[in-house]
N, C-alpha and C positions, 0 to 999 in steps of 0.2 A: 073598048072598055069592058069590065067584065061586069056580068051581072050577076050575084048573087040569088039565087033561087032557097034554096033549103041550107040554111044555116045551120051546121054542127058543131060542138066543142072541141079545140083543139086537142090534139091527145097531149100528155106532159109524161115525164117522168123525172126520178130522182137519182143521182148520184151522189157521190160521199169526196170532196177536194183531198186529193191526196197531200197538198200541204198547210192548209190550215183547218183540215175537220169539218169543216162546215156543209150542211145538208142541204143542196140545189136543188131545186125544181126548173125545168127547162123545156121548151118544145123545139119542134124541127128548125125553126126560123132563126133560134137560136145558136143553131151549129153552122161551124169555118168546115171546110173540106177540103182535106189535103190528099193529092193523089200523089204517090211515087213506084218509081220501079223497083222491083223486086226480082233478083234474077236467082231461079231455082232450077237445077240440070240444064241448064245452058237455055232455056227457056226464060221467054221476058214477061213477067204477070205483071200488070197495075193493082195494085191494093189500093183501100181507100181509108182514111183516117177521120174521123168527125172528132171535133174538139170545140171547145169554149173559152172563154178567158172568167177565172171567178170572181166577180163583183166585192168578194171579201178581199181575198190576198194579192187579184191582179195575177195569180197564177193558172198555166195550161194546165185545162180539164179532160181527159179524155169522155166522149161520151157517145154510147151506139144510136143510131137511127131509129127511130120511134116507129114501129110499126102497126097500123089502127087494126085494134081487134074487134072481130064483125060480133055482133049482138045479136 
């Protein structure tokens, strides 16, 4: 089990649904992860994709990886 010692606020940030407008707020726990291949000069890279589904139109949201900025 895990124990909580120093509780901090999650970080959030916002993006814009590119099919119904609408202004998201979302944190990391909220993002799907999709990895696929990528073949560039005959080399094989994984990329990584983070996305959402939007609570308004039910449509995929792209969205980047929230990185916590130090204070």
């Amino acid at each position: 089990m895990i124990k909580v010692i120093d509780e901090k606020p999650v970080p959030r940030a916002t993006v814009v649904c590119n099919s119904c407008g609408s202004t998201l707020e979302y944190g990391n726990a909220d993002l799907w992860e999709h990895k696929y291949e990528s073949n560039y000069n005959l080399a094989t890279n994984y990329l990584v994709e983070y996305h959402f589904q939007c609570p308004v139109c039910g449509c995929k949201v792209n969205a980047n990886w929230i990185e916590r900025k130090e204070q």
